[in-house]
C-alpha positions in Angstrom: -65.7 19.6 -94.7 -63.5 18.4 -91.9 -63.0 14.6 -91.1 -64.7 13.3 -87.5 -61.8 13.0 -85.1 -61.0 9.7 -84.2 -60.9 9.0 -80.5 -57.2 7.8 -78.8 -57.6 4.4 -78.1 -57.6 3.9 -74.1 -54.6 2.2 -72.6 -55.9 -1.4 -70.6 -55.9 -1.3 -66.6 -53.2 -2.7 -64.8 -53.9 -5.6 -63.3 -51.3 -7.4 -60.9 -51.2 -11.3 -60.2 -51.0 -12.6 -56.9 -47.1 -13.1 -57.0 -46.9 -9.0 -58.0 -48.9 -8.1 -55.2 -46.6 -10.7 -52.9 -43.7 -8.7 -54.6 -45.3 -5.2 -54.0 -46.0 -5.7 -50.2 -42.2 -6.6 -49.8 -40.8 -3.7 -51.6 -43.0 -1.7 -49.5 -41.8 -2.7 -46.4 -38.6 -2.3 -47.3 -39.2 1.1 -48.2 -40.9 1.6 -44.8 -37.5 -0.1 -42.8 -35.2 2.1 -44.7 -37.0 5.3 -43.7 -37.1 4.4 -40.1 -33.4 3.7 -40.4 -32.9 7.1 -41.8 -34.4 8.4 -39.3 -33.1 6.6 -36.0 -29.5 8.2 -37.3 -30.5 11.2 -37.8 -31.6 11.6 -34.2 -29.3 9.6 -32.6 -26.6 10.8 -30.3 -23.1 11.4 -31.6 -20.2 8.9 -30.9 -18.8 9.2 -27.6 -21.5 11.3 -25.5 -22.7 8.9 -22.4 -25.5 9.7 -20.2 -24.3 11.6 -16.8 -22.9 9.2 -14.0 -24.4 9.2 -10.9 -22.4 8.5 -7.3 -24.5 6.5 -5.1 -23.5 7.5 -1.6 -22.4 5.0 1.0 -24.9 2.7 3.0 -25.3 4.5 6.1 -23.4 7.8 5.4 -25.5 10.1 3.3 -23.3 12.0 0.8 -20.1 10.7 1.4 -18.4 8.2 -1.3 -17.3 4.7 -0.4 -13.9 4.1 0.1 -11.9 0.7 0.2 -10.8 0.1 3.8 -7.8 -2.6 4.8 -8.1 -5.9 5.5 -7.7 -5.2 9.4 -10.4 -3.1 9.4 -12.6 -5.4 7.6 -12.1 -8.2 10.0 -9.4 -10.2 7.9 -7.2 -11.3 10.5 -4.0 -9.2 10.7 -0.1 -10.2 9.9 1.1 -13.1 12.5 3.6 -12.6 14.8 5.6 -15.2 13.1 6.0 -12.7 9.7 5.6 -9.2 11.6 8.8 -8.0 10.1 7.7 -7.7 7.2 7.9 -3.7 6.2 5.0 -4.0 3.9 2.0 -5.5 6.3 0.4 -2.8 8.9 -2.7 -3.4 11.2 -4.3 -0.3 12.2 -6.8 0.6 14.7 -8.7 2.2 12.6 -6.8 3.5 9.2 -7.9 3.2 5.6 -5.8 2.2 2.7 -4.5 4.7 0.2 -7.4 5.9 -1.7 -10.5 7.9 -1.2 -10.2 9.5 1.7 -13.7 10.2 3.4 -14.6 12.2 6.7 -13.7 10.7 9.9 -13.3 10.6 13.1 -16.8 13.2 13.9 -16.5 14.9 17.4 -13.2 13.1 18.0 -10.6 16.1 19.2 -7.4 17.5 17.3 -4.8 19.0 19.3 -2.5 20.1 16.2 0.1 19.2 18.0 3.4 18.5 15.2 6.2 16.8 16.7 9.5 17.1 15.5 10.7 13.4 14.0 13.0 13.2 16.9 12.3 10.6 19.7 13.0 10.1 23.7 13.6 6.1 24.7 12.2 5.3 27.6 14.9 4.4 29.9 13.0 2.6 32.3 13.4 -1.5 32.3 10.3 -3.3 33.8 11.0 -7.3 34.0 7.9 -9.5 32.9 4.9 -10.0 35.9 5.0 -13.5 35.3 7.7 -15.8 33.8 6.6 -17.9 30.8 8.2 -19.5 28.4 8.1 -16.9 25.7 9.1 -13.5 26.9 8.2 -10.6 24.3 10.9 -7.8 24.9 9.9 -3.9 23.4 10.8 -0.4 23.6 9.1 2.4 24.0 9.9 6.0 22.4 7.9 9.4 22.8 8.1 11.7 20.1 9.6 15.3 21.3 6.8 18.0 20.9 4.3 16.2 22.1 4.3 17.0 25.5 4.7 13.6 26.7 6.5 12.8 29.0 8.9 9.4 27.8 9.4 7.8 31.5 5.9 8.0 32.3 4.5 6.7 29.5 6.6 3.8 29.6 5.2 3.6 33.0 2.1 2.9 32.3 2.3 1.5 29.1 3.9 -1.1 30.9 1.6 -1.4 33.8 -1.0 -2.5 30.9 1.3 -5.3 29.3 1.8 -6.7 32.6 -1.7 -6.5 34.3 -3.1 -10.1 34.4 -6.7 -8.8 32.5 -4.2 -8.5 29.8 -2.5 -10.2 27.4 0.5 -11.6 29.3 -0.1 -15.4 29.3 -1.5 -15.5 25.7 0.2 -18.8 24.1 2.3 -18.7 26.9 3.8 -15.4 26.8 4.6 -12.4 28.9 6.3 -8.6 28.1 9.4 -7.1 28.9 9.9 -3.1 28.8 14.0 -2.9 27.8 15.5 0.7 27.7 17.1 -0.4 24.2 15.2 -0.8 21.2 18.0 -2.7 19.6 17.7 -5.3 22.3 13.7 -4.9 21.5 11.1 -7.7 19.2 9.3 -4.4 19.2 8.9 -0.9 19.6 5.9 1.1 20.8 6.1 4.6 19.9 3.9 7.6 20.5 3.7 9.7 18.0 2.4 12.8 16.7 -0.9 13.0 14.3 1.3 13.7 11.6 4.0 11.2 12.1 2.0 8.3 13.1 0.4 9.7 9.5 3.7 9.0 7.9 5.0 5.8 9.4 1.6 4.2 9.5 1.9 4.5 5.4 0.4 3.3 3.0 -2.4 3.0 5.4 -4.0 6.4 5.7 -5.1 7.5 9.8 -6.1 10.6 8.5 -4.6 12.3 11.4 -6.4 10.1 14.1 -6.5 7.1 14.5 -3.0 4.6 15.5 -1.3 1.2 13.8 0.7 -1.8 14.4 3.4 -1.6 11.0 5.5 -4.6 11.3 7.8 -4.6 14.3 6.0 -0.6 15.0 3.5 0.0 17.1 2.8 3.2 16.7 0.3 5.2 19.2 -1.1 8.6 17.9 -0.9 11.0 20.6 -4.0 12.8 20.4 -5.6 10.0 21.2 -3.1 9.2 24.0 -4.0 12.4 25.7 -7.7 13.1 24.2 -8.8 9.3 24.3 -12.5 9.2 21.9 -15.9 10.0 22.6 -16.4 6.0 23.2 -14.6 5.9 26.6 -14.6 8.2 29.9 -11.7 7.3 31.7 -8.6 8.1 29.6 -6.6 5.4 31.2 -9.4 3.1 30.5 -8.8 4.2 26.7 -5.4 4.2 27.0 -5.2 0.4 28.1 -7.4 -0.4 25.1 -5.0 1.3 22.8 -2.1 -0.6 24.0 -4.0 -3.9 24.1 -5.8 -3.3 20.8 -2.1 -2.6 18.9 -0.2 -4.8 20.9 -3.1 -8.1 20.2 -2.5 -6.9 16.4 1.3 -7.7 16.8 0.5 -11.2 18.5 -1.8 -11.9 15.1 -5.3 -11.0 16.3 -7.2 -9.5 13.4 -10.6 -6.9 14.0 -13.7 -8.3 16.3 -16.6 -7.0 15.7 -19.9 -6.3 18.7 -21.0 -9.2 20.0 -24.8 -8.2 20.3 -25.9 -5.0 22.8 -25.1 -4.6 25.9 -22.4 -7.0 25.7 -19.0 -6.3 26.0 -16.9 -4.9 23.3 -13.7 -7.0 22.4 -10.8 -4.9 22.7 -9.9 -6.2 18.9 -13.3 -4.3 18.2 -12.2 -0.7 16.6 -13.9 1.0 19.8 -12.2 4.5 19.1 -15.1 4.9 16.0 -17.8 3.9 18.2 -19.6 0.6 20.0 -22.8 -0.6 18.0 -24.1 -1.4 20.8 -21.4 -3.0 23.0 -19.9 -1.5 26.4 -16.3 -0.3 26.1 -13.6 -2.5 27.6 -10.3 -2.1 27.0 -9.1 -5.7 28.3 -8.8 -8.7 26.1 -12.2 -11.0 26.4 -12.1 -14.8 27.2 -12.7 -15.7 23.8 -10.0 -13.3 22.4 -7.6 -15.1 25.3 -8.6 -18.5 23.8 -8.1 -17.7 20.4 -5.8 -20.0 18.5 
């Protein structure tokens, strides 16, 4: 006869205390924190990847980068006369610094005209309109293979200096056209697209626009023959670029439009447009008064 099995005694349920629950929930949640730790590395995006840049165009000109432009052009008032031979300061009529080079100069005419470095001085000596204590004596020289002729554009260039709309007066000053530029505070030369390029450095006129560069004045002559869209008359223009480089030798930094309809100081870069303001090429009453 076989003997009655004898049940397995059953094990007690497991009961926790409140402190093992308290102890439980913790090592849970850490359990939870280290997965989602696991897993945020796992998906994440290997060392040195960056999300694309994007290039906001500049305000106003759809698609086309900023660029840094020089202190004349952003009205900071240009080099004195008192420290214009220093090779290193250059006030241009509308030139950028050395940098990013955007489009310029829309419906504005090239010639391609390249000149050959070498220069014609003026030979012509016109005494000051007016005599005033401070006499301003300058040279002019014409870059050959431009077309220019040297004489005549001394001509006029003089014609402007000494007009009384100009700046003769201006702290008590007038001009005097001498035939040599060592005799000469300064020289105005007119220059090809390219040179005027070159000796405007490191300001950058792109081929269009002209500068004052320390004791230089240097005229680019498309613009002396083309003039811009902004005037009608070229000798109307012309007067403006003489007064415009010539009041950046005397110290006069960039104006800007006075309101529309007014009219535009001739330290107002007029050759890249008006805002609003009628072209002029003489100096204004306030420009005259200007300290």
């Amino acid at each position: 006869m076989t003997a009655p099995k004898t049940p397995a005694p059953r094990r007690p349920a497991l009961r926790l205390t409140p402190r093992g629950r308290v102890v439980l929930a913790v090592l849970g949640l850490v359990v939870v924190l280290a997965l989602s730790l696991l897993i945020r590395s796992c998906t994440a995006k290997p060392a040195g990847s960056a999300a694309p840049s994007i290039t906001t165009p500049s305000a106003g000109t759809p698609g086309t980068p900023a660029t840094t432009t020089a202190a004349s052009t952003s009205g900071a008032t240009s080099t004195p006369a008192a420290t214009r031979s220093s090779p290193t300061t250059a006030s241009p009529s509308g030139a950028t610094r050395s940098g990013p080079r955007q489009a310029e100069g829309g419906g504005i005419r090239r010639s391609g005209t390249t000149g050959d470095g070498t220069w014609t001085a003026a030979p012509t000596a016109v005494k000051p309109a007016r005599q005033t204590p401070t006499v301003h004596r300058y040279a002019v020289k014409v870059e050959r293979g431009t077309g220019i002729d040297a004489a005549a554009a001394s001509r006029e260039i003089a014609g402007v200096l000494n007009d009384p709309r100009g700046w003769i007066g201006y702290r008590g000053a007038s001009f005097e056209l001498v035939p040599d530029a060592h005799q000469a505070e300064f020289t105005i030369h007119v220059a090809s697209p390219p040179t005027t390029n070159r000796m405007c450095l490191p300001l950058q006129t792109l081929g269009l626009w002209s500068c004052r560069h320390g004791d230089d004045v240097i005229l680019n002559s498309d613009r002396w023959t083309l003039q811009t869209p902004s005037f009608t008359d070229v000798a109307a223009y012309r007067a403006y670029l003489v007064n415009h480089e010539v009041g950046h030798f005397l110290g006069h930094g960039h104006r800007q439009c006075g309101g529309k309809g007014q009219v535009a100081p001739v330290m107002m870069q007029q050759s890249k447009g008006l805002a609003g303001c009628t072209p002029n090429p003489w100096p204004t009453a306030g420009e005259l008064s200007a300290p």
